[in-house]
Biopython code that builds the backbone (N, CA, C, O; Angstrom):
import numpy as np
from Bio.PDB.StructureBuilder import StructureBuilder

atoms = [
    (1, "UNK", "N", (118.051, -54.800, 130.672)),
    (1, "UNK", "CA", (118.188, -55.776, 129.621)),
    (1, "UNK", "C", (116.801, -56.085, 129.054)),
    (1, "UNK", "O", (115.850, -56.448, 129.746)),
    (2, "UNK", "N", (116.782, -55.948, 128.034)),
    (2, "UNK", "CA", (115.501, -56.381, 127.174)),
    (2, "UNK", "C", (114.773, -57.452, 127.249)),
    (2, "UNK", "O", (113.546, -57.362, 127.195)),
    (3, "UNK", "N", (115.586, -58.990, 127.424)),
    (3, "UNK", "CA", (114.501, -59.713, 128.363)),
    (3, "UNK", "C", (114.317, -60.094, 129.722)),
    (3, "UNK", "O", (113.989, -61.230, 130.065)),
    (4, "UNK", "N", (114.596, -58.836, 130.745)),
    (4, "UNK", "CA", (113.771, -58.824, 131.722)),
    (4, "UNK", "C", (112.545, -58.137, 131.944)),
    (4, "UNK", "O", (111.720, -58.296, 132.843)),
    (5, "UNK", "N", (112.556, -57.255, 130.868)),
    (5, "UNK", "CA", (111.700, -56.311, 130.493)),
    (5, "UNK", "C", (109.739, -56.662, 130.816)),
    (5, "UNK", "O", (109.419, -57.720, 130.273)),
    (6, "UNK", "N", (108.970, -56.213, 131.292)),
    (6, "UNK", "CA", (107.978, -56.249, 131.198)),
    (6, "UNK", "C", (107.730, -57.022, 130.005)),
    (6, "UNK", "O", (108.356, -56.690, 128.998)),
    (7, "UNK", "N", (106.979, -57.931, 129.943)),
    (7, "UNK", "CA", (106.294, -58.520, 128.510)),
    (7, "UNK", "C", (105.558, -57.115, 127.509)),
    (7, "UNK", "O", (105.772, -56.898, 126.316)),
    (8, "UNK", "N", (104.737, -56.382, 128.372)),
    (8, "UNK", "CA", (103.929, -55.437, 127.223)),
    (8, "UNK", "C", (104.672, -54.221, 126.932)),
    (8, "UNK", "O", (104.484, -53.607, 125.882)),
    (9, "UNK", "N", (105.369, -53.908, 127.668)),
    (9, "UNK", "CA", (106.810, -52.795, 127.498)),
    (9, "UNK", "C", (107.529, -53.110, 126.367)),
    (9, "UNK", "O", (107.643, -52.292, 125.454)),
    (10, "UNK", "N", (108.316, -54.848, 126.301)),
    (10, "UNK", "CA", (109.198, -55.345, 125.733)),
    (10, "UNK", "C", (108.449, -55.033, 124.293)),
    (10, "UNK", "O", (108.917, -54.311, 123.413)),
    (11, "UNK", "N", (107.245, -55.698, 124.242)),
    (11, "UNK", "CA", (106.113, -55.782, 122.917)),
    (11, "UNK", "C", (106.117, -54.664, 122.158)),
    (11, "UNK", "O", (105.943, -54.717, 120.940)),
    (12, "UNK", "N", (106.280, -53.755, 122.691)),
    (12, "UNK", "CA", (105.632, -52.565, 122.092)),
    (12, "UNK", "C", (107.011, -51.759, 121.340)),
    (12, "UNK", "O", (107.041, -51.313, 120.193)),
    (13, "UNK", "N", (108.485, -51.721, 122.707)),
    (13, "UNK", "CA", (109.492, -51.758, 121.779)),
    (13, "UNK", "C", (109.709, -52.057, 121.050)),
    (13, "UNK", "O", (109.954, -51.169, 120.235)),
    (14, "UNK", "N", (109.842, -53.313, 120.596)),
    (14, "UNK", "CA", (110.313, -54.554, 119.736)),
    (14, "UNK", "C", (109.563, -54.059, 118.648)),
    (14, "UNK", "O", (110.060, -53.707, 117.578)),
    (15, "UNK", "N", (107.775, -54.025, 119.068)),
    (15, "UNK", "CA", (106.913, -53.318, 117.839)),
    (15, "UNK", "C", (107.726, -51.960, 117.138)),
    (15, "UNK", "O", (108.218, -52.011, 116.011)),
    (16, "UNK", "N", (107.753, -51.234, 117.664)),
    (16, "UNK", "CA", (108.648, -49.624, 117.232)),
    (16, "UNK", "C", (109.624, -49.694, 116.469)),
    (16, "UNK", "O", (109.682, -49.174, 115.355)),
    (17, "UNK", "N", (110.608, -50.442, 117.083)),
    (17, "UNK", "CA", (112.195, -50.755, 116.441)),
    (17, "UNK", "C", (112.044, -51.436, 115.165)),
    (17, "UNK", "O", (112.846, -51.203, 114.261)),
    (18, "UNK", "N", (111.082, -52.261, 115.011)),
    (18, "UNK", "CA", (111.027, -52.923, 113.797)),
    (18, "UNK", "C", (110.018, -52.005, 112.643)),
    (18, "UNK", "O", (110.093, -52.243, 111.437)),
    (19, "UNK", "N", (109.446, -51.354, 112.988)),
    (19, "UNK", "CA", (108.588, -50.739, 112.136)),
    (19, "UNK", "C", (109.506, -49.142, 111.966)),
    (19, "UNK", "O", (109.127, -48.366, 111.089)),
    (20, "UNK", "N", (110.193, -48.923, 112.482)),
    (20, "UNK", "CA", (111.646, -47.743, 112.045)),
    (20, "UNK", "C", (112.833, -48.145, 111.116)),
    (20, "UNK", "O", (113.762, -47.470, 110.673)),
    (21, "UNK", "N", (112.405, -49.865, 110.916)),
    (21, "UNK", "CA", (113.374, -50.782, 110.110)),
    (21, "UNK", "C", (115.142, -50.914, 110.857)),
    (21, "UNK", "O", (116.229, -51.166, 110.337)),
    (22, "UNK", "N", (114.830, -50.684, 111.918)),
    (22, "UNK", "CA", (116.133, -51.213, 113.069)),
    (22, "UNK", "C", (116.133, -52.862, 112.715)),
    (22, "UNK", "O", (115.283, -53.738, 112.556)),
    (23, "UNK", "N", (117.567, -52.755, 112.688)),
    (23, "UNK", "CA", (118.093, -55.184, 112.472)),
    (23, "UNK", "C", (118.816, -55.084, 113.624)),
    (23, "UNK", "O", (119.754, -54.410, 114.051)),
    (24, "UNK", "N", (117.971, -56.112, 114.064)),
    (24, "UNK", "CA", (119.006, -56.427, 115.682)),
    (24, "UNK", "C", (119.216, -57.981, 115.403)),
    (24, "UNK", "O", (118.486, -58.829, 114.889)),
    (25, "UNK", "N", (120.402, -58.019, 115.903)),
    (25, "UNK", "CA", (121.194, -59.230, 115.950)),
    (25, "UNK", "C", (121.579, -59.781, 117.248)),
    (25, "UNK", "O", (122.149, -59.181, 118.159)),
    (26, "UNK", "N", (121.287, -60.714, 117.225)),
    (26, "UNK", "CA", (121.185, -61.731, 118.790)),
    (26, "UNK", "C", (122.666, -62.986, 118.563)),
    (26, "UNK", "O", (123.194, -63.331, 117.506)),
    (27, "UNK", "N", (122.874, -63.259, 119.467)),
    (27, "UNK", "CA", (123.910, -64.051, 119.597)),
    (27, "UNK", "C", (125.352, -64.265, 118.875)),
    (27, "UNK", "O", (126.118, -65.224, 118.773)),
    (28, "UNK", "N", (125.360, -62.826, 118.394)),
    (28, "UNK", "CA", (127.017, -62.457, 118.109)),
    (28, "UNK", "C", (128.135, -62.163, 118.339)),
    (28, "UNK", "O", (128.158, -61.944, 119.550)),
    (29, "UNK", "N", (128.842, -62.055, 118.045)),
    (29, "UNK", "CA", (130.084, -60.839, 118.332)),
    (29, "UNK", "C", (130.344, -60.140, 118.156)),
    (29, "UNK", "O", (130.990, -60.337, 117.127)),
    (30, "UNK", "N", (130.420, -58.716, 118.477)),
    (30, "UNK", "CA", (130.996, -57.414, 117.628)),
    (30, "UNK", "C", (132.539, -57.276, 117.760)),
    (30, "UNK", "O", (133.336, -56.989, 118.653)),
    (31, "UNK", "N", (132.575, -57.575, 116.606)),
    (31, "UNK", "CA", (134.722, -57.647, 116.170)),
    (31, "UNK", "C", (135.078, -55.878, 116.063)),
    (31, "UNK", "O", (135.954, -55.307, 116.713)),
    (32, "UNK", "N", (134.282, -55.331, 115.215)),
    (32, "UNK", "CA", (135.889, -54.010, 114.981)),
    (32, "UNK", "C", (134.519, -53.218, 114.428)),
    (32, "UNK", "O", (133.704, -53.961, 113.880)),
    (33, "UNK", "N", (134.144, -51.691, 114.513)),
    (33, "UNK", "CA", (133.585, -50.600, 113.897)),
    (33, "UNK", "C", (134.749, -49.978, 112.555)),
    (33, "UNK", "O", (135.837, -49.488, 112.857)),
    (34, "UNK", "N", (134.372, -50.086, 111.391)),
    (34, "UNK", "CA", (135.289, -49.709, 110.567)),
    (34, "UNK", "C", (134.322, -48.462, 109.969)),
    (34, "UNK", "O", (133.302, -48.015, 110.494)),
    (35, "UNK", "N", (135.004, -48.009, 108.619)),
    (35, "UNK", "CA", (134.298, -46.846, 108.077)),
    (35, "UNK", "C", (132.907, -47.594, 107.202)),
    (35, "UNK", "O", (131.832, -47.019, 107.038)),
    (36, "UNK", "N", (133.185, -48.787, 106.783)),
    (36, "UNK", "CA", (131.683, -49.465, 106.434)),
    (36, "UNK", "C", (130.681, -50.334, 107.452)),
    (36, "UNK", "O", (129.747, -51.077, 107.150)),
    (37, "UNK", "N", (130.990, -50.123, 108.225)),
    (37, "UNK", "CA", (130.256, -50.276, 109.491)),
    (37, "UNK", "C", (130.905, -51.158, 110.582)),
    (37, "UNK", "O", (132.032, -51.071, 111.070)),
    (38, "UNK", "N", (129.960, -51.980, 110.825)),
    (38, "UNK", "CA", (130.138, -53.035, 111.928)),
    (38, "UNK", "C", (130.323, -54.082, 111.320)),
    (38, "UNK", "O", (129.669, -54.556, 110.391)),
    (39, "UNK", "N", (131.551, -54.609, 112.019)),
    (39, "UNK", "CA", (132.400, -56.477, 111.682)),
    (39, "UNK", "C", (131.494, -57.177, 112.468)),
    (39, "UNK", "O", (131.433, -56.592, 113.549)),
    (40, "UNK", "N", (130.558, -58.410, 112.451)),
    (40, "UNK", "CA", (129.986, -59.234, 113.395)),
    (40, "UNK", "C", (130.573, -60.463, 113.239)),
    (40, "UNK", "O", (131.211, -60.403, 112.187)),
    (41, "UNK", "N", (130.670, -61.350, 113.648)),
    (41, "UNK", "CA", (130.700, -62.824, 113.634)),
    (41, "UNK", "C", (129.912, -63.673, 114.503)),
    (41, "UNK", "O", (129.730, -63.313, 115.666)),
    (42, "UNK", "N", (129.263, -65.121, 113.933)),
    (42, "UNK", "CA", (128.471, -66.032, 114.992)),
    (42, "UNK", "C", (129.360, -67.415, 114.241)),
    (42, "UNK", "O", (130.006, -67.722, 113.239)),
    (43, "UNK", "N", (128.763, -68.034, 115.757)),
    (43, "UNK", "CA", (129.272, -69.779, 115.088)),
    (43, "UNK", "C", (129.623, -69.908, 114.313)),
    (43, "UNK", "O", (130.761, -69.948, 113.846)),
    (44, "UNK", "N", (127.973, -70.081, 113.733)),
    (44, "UNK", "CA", (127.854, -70.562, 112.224)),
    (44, "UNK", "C", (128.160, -70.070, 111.381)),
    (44, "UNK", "O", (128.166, -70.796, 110.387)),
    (45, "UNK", "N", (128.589, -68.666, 111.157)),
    (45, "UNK", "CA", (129.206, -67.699, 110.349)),
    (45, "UNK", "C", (130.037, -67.622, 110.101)),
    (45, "UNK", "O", (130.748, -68.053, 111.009)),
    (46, "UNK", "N", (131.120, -66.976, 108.541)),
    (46, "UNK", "CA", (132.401, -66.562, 109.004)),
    (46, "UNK", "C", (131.874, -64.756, 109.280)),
    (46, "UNK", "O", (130.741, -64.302, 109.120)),
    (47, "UNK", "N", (133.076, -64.042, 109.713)),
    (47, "UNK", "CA", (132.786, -62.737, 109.979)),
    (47, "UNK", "C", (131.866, -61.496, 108.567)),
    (47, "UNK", "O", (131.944, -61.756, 107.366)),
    (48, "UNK", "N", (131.377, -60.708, 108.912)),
    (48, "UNK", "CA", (130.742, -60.047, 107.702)),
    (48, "UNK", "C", (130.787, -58.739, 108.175)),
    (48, "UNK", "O", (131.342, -58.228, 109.148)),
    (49, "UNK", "N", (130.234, -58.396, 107.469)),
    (49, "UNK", "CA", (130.274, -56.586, 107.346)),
    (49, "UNK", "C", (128.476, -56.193, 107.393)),
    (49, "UNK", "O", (127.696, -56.365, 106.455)),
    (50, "UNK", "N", (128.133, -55.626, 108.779)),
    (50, "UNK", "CA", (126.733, -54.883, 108.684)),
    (50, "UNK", "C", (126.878, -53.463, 108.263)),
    (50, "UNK", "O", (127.608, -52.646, 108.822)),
    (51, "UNK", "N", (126.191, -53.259, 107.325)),
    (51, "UNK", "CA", (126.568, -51.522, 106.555)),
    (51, "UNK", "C", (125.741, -50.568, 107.688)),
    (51, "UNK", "O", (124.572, -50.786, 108.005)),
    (52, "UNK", "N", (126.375, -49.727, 108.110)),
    (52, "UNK", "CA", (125.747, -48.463, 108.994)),
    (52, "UNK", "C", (126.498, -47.440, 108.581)),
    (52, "UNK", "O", (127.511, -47.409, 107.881)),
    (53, "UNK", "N", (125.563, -46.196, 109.363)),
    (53, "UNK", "CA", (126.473, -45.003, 109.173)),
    (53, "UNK", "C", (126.593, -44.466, 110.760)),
    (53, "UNK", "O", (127.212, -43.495, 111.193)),
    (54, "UNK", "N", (125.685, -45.563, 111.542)),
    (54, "UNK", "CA", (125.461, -45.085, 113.044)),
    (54, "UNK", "C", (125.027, -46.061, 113.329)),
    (54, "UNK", "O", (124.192, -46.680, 112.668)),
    (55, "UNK", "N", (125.667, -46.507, 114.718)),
    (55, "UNK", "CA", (125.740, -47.686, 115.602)),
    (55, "UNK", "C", (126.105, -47.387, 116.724)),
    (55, "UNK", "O", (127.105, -46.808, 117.147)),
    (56, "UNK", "N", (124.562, -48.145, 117.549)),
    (56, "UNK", "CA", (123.912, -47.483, 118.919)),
    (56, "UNK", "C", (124.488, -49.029, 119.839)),
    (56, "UNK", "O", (124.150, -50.166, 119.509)),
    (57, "UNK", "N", (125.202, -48.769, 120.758)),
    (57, "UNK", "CA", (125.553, -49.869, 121.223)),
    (57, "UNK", "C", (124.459, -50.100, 122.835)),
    (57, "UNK", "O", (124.607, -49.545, 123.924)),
    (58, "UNK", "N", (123.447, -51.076, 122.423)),
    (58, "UNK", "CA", (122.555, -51.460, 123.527)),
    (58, "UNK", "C", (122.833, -52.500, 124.600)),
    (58, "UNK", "O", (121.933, -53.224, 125.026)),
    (59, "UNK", "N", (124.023, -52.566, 125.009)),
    (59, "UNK", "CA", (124.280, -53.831, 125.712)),
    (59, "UNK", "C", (123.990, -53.333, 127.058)),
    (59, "UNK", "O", (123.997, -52.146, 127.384)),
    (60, "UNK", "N", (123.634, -54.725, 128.113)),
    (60, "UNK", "CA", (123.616, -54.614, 129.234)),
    (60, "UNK", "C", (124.285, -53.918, 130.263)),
    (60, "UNK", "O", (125.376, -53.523, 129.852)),
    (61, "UNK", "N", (124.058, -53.599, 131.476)),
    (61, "UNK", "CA", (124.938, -52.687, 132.350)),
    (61, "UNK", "C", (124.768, -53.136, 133.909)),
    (61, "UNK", "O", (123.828, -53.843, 134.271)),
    (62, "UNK", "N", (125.657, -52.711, 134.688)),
    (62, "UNK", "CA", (125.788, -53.430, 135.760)),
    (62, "UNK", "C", (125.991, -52.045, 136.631)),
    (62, "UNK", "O", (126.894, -51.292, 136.264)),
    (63, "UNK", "N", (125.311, -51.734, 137.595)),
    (63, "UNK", "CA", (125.635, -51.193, 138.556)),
    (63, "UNK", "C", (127.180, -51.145, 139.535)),
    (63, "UNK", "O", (127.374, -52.072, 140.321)),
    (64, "UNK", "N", (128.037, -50.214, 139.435)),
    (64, "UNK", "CA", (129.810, -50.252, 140.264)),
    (64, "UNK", "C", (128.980, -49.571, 141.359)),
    (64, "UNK", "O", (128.748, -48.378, 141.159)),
    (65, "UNK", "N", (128.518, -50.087, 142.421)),
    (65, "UNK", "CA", (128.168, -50.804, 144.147)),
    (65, "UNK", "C", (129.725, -50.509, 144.931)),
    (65, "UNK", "O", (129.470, -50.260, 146.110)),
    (66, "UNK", "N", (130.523, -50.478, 144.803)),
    (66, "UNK", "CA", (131.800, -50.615, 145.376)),
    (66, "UNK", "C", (132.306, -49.392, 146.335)),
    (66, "UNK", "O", (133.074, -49.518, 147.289)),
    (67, "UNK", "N", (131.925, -48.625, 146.043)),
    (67, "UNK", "CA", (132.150, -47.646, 147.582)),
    (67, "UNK", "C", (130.466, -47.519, 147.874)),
    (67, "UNK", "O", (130.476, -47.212, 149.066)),
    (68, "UNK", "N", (129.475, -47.561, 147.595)),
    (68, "UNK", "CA", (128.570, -48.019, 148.246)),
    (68, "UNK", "C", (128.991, -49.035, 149.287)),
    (68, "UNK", "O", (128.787, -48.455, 150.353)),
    (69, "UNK", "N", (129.373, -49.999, 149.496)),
    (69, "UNK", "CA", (129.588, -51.199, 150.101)),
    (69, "UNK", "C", (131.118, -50.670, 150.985)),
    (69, "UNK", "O", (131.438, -51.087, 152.098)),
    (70, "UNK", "N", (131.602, -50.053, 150.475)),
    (70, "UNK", "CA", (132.869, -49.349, 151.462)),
    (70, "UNK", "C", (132.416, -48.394, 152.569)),
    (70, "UNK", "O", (132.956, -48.222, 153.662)),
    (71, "UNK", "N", (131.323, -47.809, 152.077)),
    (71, "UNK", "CA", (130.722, -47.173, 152.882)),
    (71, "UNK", "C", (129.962, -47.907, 153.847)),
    (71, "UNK", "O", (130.414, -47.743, 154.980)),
    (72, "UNK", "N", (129.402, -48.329, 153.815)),
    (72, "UNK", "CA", (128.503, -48.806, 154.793)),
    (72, "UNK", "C", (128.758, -49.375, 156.040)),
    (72, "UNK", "O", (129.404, -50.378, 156.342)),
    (73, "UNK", "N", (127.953, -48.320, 156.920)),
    (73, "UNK", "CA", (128.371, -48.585, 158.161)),
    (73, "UNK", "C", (129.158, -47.764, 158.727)),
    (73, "UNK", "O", (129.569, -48.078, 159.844)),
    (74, "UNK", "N", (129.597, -46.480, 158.126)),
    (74, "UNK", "CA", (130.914, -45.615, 158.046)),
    (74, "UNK", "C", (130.179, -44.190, 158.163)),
    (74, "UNK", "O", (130.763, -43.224, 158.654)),
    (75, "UNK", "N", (128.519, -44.101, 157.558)),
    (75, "UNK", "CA", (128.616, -43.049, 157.709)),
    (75, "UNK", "C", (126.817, -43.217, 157.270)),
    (75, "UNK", "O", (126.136, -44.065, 156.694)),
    (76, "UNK", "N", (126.493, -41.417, 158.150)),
    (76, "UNK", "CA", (125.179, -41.559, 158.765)),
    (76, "UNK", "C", (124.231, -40.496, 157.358)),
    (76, "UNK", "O", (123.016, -40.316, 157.434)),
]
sb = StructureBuilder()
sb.init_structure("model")
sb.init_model(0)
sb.init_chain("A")
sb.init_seg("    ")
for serial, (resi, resn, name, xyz) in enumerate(atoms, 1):
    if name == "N":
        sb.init_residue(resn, " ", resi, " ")
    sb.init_atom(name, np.array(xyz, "f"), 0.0, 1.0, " ", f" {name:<3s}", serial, name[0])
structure = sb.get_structure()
């Protein structure tokens, strides 16, 4: 996740992405991928339309541990 990220790691991304003219959007929702892009909605918003032709989905990820943890103890 991007802010656990090293501070000078994070910096330098953030530097890159914005100077390639990448729009990142913080505290939304992603509703529906249509043929004119991405549906978002926030709070304060009603829903809108971000125009893409390609949409990179960066969200967080979680490690599935679960037969790790079945295992253990079971085998050498």
């Amino acid at each position: 996740m991007l802010a656990n990220m090293f501070p000078l790691v994070r910096r330098h991304l953030m530097d890159k992405l914005r100077a390639k003219g990448v729009t990142m959007f913080t505290g939304v929702k992603y509703e529906e991928i249509t043929d004119e892009g991405l549906v978002v909605s926030a709070q304060e918003r009603e829903k809108w339309i971000v125009e893409a032709d390609t949409i990179v989905v960066a969200a967080g990820a979680r490690p599935n541990n679960q037969l790790l943890k079945a295992l253990e103890g079971k085998v050498r």
